[in-house]
Residue, then its C-alpha position, 0 to 999 in steps of 0.5 A: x500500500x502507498x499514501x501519494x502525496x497531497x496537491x500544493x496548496x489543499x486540505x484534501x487527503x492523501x489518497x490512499x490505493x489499495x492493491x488486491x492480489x487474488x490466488x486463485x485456489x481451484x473454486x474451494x476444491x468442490x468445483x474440481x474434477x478429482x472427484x469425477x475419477x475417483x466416482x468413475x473408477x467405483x463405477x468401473x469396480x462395481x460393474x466388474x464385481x456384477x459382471x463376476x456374479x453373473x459369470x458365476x452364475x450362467x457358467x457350469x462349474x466346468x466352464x468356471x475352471x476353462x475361465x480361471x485356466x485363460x487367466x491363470x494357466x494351470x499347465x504353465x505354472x506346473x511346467x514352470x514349477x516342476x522338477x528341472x524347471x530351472x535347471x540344466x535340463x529345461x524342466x525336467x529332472x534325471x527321472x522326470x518322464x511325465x513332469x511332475x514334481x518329484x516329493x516325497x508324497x508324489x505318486x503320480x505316474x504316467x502309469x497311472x494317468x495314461x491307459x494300458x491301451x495308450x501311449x504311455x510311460x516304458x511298461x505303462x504299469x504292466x510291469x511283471x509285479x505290476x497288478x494291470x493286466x498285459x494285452x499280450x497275456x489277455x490275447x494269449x489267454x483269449x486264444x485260450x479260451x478259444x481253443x477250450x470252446x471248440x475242444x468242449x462243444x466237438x467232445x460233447x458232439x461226439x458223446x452220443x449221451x451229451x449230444x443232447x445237451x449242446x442247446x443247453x452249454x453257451x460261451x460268453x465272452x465277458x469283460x472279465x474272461x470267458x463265461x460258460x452257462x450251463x442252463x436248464x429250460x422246461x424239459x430238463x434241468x442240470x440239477x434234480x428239481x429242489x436239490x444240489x444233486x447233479x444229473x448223470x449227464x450234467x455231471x460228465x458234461x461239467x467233466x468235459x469242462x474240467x478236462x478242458x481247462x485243467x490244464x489252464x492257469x486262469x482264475x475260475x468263478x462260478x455263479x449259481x441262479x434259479x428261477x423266482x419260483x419259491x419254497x414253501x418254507x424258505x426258513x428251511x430252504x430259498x432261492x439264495x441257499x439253493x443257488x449257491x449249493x449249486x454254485x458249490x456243488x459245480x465247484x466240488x465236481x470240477x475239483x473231482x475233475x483234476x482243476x486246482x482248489x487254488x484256481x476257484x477265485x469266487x463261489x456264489x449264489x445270486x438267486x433269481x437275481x440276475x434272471x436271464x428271462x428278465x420279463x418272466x422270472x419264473x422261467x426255468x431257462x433262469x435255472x443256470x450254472x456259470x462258470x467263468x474263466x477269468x483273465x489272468x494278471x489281475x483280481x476280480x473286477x479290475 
């Protein structure tokens, strides 16, 4: 601020000039535009988190995974992290055949991951130890199984006594070996109506069977079944008492007929459970024995 000086000669006052400097301080912060991003960029999260949800919800769980593996590779972090990722050997170890992580408690094989009949690791688990089955030893025993079937079905066509029976003997080749079904229909039955006594025929065409396979080494099954017609008092006897007596007294000829005790790997009775007549259970064709060859290598079931 400066005071001029008065004019010569007059009682007037100085005058008095006053200077405003002004800085401008962006309208008091409320009139900016910080705001704007900060209001934008919630807007921009918020759409993203409904866009998830909506994700989560018209996706099936399998879908979920494709679209978390585009964002998250899981093949290339198993690669990066896995044994001589960061070695000599660009991501494998000595022993790394497969790429997984060799820790103590990893089991994972390519014998395990691949199937038998796929390119797999160098014995893809059919090692001599190993409980998965060769396919050199399941053809080898499917040409087995061959060879008993002609050998039975030409002794029973040359037996004049077991010629009659030929209608009632089928194979079936199964997933599990070869099965033999000894079955029975209205005008003869292997077994003496109601009881475990094999017929004279039926005892030596189970004969023929066991001369057949004697000399085998494949695991043996035997299945008993009978038709739904029931006891009249099945504390005294039923449908599952007789199929497995039948079952037993199949197995107790084929010993007497030369095969190993060790070779039977099952006996059992499912009485009219399995019915081969499925729309009448009371059809005596469901009257059956089975008995099947299993493949070797492996147990039951595999």
């Amino acid at each position: 601020m400066a005071a001029a000086r008065a004019p010569h000669g007059s009682n007037q006052p100085p005058k008095i000039i006053i200077v405003k400097k002004i800085i401008d301080a962006g309208h008091g912060g409320h009139h900016g535009g910080a705001w704007k991003v900060a209001y934008a960029d919630f807007v921009t999260a918020m759409m993203a988190f409904f866009l998830l949800l909506w994700i989560l919800g018209a996706t099936t769980e399998k879908q979920r995974k494709s679209i978390a593996d585009y964002f998250t590779p899981t093949l290339v972090e198993m690669k990066k992290n896995s044994a001589g990722s960061n070695g000599i050997f660009g991501g494998s170890s000595i022993t790394d055949k497969d790429n997984y992580p060799h820790k103590a408690q990893q089991t994972g094989t390519r014998s395990l991951t691949i199937p038998v009949a796929a390119t797999g690791g160098n014995r893809e688990g059919s090692g001599d130890k190993g409980s998965l089955k060769t396919m050199a030893t399941r053809a080898e025993d499917a040409k087995t199984f061959s060879r008993m079937k002609r050998q039975v079905e030409a002794q029973i066509a040359s037996n004049a006594k077991l010629a009659k029976l030929g209608k009632h003997v089928r194979f079936v080749m199964t997933r599990d070996g070869m099965r033999i079904d000894l079955v029975d229909d209205a005008d003869y039955s292997m077994f003496a109506l109601g009881t475990t006594a094999l017929v004279p025929e039926a005892s030596g065409l189970i004969g023929l069977v066991a001369d057949a396979i004697r000399g085998t080494q494949n695991p043996i099954m035997i299945r008993g079944h009978t038709d739904s017609v029931p006891y009249g008092d099945p504390r005294a006897m039923n449908n599952w008492m007789l199929s497995s007596s039948r079952a037993e007294a199949t197995r107790r000829r084929l010993a007497s007929g030369g095969v190993e005790e060790a070779r039977f790997e099952r006996i059992e009775g499912v009485a009219d459970r399995e019915p081969m007549i499925g729309d009448n259970t009371a059809d005596p064709r469901n009257r059956r024995v089975a008995i099947t060859l299993l493949y070797r290598g492996g147990s039951f079931g595999q």
